[in-house]
N, C-alpha and C positions, 0 to 999 in steps of 0.2 A: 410434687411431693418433696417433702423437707429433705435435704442432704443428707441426715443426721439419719432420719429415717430409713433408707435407703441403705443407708451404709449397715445400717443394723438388721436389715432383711440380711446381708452378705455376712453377718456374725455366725459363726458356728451354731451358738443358742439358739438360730431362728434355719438352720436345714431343715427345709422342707418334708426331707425322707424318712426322719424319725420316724412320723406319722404312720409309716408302713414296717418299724421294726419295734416302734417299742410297746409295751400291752396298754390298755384302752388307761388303767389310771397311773401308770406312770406317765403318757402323752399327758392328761389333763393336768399332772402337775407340773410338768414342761413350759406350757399353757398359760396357767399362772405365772411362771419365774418369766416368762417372755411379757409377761403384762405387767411386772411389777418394774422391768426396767424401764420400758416406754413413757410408763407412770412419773419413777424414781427422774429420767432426765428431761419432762414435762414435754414429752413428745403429745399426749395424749393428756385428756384430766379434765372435771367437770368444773373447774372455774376459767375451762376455754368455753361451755355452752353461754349461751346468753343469758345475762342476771349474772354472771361469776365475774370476778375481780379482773381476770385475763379475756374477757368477753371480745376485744379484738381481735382473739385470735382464734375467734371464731370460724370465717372463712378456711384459716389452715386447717382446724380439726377436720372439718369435715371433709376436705379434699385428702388428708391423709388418713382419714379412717377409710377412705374409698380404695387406696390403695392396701392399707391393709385389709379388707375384706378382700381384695384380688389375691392377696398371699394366702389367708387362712380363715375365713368366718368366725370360726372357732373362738380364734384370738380378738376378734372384734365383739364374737360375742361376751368376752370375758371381762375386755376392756368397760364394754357396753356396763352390765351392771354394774361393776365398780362406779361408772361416771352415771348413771340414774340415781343409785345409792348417796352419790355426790349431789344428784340435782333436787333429790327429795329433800335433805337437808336444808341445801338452799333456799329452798322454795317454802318450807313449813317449818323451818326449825325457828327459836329463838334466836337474838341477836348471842348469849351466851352459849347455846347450843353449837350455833354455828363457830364462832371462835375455839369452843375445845373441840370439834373433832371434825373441823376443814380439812387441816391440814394430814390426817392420817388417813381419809381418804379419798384427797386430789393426789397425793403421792403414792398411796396404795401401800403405807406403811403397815395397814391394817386390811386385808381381804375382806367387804362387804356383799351380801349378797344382794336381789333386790324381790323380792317376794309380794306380788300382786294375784297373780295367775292361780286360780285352784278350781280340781282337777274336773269337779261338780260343774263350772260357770266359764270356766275358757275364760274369754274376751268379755264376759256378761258381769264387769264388775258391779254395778247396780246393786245385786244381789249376792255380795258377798258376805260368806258366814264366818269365818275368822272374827270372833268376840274378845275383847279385852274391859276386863270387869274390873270397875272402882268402886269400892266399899270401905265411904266412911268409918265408919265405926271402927276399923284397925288401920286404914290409911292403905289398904295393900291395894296392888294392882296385879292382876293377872291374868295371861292368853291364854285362850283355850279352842282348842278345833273341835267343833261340836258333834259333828258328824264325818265318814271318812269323803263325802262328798266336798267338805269344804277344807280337806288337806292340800298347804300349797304347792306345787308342780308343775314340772321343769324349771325348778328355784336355780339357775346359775349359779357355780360358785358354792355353792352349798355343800355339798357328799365330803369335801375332806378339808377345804381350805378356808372360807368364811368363818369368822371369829364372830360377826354382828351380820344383821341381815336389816334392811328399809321391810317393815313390814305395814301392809295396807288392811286395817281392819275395822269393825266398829266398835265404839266406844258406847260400853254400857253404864250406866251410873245410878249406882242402885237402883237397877233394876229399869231406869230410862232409858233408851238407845238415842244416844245425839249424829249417829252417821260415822261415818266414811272420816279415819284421821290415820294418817302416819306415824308409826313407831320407831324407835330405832331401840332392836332386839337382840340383848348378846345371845349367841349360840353355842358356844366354843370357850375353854379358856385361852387358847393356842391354835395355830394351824396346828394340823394335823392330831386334833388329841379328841376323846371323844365329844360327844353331846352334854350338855348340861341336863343334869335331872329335870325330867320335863319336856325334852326337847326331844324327839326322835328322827331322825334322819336317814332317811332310805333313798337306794337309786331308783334314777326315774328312768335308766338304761333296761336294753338297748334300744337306742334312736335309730333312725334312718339315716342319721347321718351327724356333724358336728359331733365326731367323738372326744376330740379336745375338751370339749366346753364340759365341764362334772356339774350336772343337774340332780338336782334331788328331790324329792317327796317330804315335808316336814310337818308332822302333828307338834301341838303344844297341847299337852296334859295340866292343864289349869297354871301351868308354870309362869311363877312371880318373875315380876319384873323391876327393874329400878323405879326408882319415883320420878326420875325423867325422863324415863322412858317415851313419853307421849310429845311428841313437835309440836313446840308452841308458841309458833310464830302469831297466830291466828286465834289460839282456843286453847284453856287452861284450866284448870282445877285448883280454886281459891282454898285459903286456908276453910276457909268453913266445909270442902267438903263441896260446893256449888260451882256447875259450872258454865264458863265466861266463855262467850262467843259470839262475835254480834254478826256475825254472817250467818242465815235462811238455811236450815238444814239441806233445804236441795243445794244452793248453791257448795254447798262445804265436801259433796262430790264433786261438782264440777273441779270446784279448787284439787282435790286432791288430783284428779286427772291431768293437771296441766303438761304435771310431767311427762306424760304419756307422746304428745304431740312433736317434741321436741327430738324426741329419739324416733321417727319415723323416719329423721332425713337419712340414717344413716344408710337403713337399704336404698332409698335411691340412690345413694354415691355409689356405694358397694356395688349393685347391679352396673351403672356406668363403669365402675374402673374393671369389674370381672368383666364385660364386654368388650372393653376394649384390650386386655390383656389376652383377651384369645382369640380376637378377631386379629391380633398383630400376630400371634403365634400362627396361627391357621393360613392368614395372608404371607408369612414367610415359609411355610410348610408349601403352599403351593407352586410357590415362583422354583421351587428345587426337589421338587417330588414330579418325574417323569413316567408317562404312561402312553404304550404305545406313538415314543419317541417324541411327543410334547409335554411338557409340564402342565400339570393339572391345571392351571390358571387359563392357560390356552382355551380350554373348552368352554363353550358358549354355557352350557349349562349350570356350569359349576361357578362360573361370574356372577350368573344370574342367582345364586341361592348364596353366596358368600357376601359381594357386595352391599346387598340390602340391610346386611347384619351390622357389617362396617357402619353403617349410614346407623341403623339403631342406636353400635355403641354411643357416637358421637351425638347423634340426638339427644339422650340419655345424661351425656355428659353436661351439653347445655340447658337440660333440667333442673340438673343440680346447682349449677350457680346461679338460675334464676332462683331457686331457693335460699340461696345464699342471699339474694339481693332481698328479695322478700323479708327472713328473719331479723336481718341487720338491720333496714327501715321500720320496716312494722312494729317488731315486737317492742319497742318502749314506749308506746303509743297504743298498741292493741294487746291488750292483758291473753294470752293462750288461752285462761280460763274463760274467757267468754264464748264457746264451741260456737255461737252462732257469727262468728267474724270470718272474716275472708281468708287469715294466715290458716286456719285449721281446716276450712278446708281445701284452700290448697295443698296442704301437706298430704291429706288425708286421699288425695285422687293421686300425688305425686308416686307415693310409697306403693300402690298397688300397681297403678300402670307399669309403673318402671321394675318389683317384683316378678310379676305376669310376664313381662319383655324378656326379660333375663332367664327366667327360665323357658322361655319355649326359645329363644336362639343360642342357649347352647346346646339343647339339641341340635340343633341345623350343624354346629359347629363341631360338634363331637361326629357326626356321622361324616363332616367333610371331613373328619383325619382319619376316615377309617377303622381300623384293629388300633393304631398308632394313639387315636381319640378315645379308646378305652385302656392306655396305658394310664398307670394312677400317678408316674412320673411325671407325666405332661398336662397333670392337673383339671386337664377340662372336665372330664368326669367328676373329677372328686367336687371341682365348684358347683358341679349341675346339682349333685348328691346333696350337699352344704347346702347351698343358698335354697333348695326347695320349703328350708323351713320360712323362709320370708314371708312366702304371702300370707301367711299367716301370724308371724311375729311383730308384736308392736299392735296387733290390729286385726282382725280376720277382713282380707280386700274387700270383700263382698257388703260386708258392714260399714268398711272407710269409704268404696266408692256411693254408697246412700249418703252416708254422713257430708260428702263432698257436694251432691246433688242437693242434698238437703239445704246445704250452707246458700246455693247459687240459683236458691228457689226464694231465697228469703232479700238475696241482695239485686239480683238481673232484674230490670226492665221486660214487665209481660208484655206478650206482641210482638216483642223485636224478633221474632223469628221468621218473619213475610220477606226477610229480603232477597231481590232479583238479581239473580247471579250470572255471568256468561258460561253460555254451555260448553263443560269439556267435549273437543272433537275426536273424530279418530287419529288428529295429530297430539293426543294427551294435553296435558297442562300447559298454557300460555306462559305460567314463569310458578316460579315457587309463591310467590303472592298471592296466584291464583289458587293454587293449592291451599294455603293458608285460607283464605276467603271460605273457599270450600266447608272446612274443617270448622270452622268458624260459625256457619253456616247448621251446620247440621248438630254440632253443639245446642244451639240454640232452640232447634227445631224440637232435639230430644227433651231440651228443658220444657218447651211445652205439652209436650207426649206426658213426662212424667207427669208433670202438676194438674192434668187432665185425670190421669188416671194409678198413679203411683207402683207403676208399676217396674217393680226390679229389677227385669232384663233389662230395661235402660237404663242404668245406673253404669254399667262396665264400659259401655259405646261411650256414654257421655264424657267418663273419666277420662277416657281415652283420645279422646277426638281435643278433649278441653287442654290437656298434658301434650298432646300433640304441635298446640296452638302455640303455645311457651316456648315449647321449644323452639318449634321455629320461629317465633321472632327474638329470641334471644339471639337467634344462631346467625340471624339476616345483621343484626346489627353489632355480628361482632366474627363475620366472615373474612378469611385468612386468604382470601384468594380462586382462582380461577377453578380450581380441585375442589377444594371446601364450599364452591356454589354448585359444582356437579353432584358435592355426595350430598347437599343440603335438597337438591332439586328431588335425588333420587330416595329420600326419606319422605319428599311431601308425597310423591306416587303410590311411595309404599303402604305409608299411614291409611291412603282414599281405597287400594285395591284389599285392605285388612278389614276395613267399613262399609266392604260394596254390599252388602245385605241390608243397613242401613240407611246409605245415601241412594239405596233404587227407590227404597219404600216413603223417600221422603222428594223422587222426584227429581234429585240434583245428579244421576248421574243415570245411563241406559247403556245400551251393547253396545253403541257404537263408542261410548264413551269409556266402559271399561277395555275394550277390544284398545281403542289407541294407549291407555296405562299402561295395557300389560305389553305391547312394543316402546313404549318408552321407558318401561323398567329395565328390557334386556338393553336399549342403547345407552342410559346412564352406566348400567352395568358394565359396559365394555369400556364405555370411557375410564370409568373411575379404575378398571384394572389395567387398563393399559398407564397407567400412573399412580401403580402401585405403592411406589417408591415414597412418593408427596403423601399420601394414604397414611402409609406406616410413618410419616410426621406430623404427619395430621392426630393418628392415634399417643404419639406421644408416650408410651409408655415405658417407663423406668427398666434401665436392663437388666439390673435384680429380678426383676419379675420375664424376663425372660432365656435365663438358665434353666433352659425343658428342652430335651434331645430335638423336640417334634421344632424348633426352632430356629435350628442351625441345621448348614447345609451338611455336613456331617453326622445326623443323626442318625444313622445307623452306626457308626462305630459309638456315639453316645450311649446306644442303647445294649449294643452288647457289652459294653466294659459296665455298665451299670447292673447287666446280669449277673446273679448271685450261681458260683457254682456248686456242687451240692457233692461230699464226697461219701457222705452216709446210704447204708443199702437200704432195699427195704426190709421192712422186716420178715422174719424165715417162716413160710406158710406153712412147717415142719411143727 
């Protein structure tokens, strides 16, 4: 994580604990002032994604948006639309368009919202009703939400602070519908002032969770827009009134989607760095949390259900830079907008696996702190709360992991799935390569299950097993050491004993073969915490992010100085 970053987690502006004193819309204005400095000293900004002028610094966005989703989602989700709002631009504006208003939102001189999502169609942009009507005859242009079914929702940014919003809608032209184009639509004269005639904006509270982030509800009552209103990098409206576009209606959805792809990486970072930010918390909560006179770590069983998680973070972590490696090569060579190439759907299997991950081990990890893992001080709860909205932001997983089977139906070699593998014994896996092979193996296996008979339930295995595969060979060929080959070993076990439903049915693994996984997950497990130490450097995480009582060895005096006294009675039942 950037220095600069870091230091700005330890700014007053960015305590944590507001969160729990201050009311739901002064937090989300917080929120905002926390994203506009990130913005202001190009910590963050959408001409770091790729296609932006700063596109080398690329790799650093996304490792340090991964750290701040370990601090606050909230704020990434804030950050997030700003830099979509940024990347629709990009991608659909004119070369004029793009010059006057880059720079006020790579800097976030101006609060943008990013408005796809309505409340009728979720994820089913296809069928998106948001109309914007040109008619000749006076030159006007005007949006209109036709029904309450296609009002936009959970619009980010929206309820007080967005001045302009990226709006995704169809272009009607007297009376023609040409598809799916990009708007950029004022809302606001000012932060904080009302709606423009026309414009309605309601909250789309209360969430479950990310209460930072101010989402909202937005109708457009036929309300006029600029004459530039419409991104017209691609598709215009000639003086005559006709208009100019030489891309295939289908294709000019697809275009408009690219953006879409590109912001999937973030929850896999996010999920890695909230992973490993409490897998370190959790792992130094044990080594100094004593019971019946050994420290929690001591016990066979709690190695065994803590380690595995360790080994996910880090997994995890090496997903994300293969993504890294992927965007940086591919995408100027492979256009995002062509969904049928290999970067989308890798993305697209990346973002769900590693969502799904993250959310079911911090439960593991909240239950290992106890009452202590339901303190909202020590944050694992509140990330479990937050990050649930992932699997389904950016994407509903269930639809990304088709979309990703979809993509590795069209590219894999049919057949390849006959290959003869050595059988795991009841001494478990021969080395982590074997595991890999494995995984590898049954990937393939599912690819021809699906293209047989297309059916769904293998879409989540396949994502899984294929996300698995990446990682560990990213992770083999960029191994730190004798610890770092024990927790890489003890993630290929873990991956094969989460797939055992799969690899029976497909032949590649039996009792005596899971019977030895599940003894060699407890004796990795014992390894890797008897070298605790190497572990929690392994995990690497920034010590800003670990100022949590649950952390230090004195966290019981942390946590009663942090208790609030209360000198008010109650009130008189007289």
């Amino acid at each position: 994580m950037p220095e600069t970053a870091t230091d700005y987690l330890s700014d007053p502006l960015f305590d944590p604990r507001v969160r729990y004193e201050l009311s739901v819309d002064d937090l989300m204005l917080r929120t905002v002032e926390r994203a506009k400095v990130l913005h202001a000293k190009g910590i963050v900004g959408s001409e770091a994604w790729c296609g932006g002028s700063r596109e080398d610094r690329f790799p650093d966005l996304v490792r340090t948006l991964g750290w701040l989703s370990a601090f606050d989602i909230s704020l990434v989700a804030t950050t997030g639309n700003q830099q979509l709002a940024g990347n629709a631009l990009l991608s659909h504006g004119s070369p004029a368009q793009v010059a006057a208003f880059r720079d006020e939102i790579d800097r976030m001189e101006r609060v943008y919202a990013f408005a796809a999502t309505e409340i009728g169609r979720g994820t089913n942009l296809m069928s998106i009703g948001t109309e914007v009507h040109y008619r000749h005859e006076d030159r006007s242009l005007r949006i209109t939400t036709p029904s309450d079914d296609a009002a936009k929702y959970w619009i980010g940014n929206s309820l007080f602070s967005a001045t302009h919003a990226m709006v995704l809608a169809r272009l009607v032209i007297d009376g023609t519908d040409e598809g799916h184009h990009w708007f950029r639509v004022p809302l606001r004269p000012a932060e904080g002032a009302l709606p423009f005639p026309g414009v309605r904006i309601r909250r789309a509270d209360p969430k479950g969770g990310l209460p930072g982030n101010q989402t909202g509800m937005i109708h457009f009552d036929h309300y006029p827009l600029p004459s530039d209103a419409l991104l017209s990098a691609w598709a215009h409206i000639d003086d005559s009134g006709a208009y100019v576009c030489e891309i295939p209606r289908r294709e000019r959805y697809l275009r408009c989607l690219g953006t879409f792809s590109q912001e999937r990486i973030f929850p896999v970072t996010g999920a890695a760095c909230c992973l490993r930010r409490f897998a370190a918390t959790t792992l130094r909560y044990s080594t100094h949390r004593e019971s019946s006179g050994k420290t929690l770590l001591a016990f066979p069983h709690y190695r065994e259900r803590l380690m595995p998680v360790v080994a996910e973070a880090l997994a995890l972590h090496h997903l994300t830079e293969h993504l890294i490696k992927e965007w940086t090569t591919r995408y100027p060579t492979e256009p995002i907008t062509l969904h049928g190439r290999t970067l989308y759907g890798i993305t697209s299997a990346a973002k769900a696996h590693a969502s799904w991950a993250a959310n079911t081990a911090l439960v593991v990890l909240r239950e290992l702190c106890g009452g202590h893992g339901f303190h909202s001080y020590n944050e694992i709860v509140t990330a479990r709360v937050d990050g649930e909205i992932n699997t389904t932001f950016g994407g509903d997983n269930n639809v990304l992991c088709y979309e990703s089977v979809r993509v590795a139906a069209r590219t894999a070699t049919a057949g390849a799935a006959s290959t003869t593998l050595p059988a795991v014994t009841e001494d478990g896996l021969r080395s982590c390569e074997h595991g890999i092979d494995l995984l590898e193996a049954l990937a393939q296996r599912l690819l021809e299950r699906w293209r047989e008979s297309q059916r769904g339930a293998l879409c989540r295995p396949h994502a899984g097993a294929t996300c698995a595969v990446q990682s560990l060979r990213r992770w083999t060929a960029h191994s730190r050491g004798p610890i770092d080959d024990f927790v890489r070993h003890l993630y290929a076990v873990t991956c094969l004993l989460s797939l055992t439903d799969h690899l029976v049915a497909e032949g590649l693994l039996d009792g005596a073969a899971i019977r030895g996984l599940l003894t060699q997950r407890a004796t990795l497990s014992d390894q890797c915490a008897d070298q605790h130490g190497e572990v929690l450097e392994l995990l690497d995480v920034p010590p800003a992010l670990l100022e949590v009582p649950l952390a230090h060895p004195d966290y019981v005096r942390r946590t009663v100085a942090a208790a609030r006294d209360t000198t008010r009675l109650l009130p008189s039942s007289g």
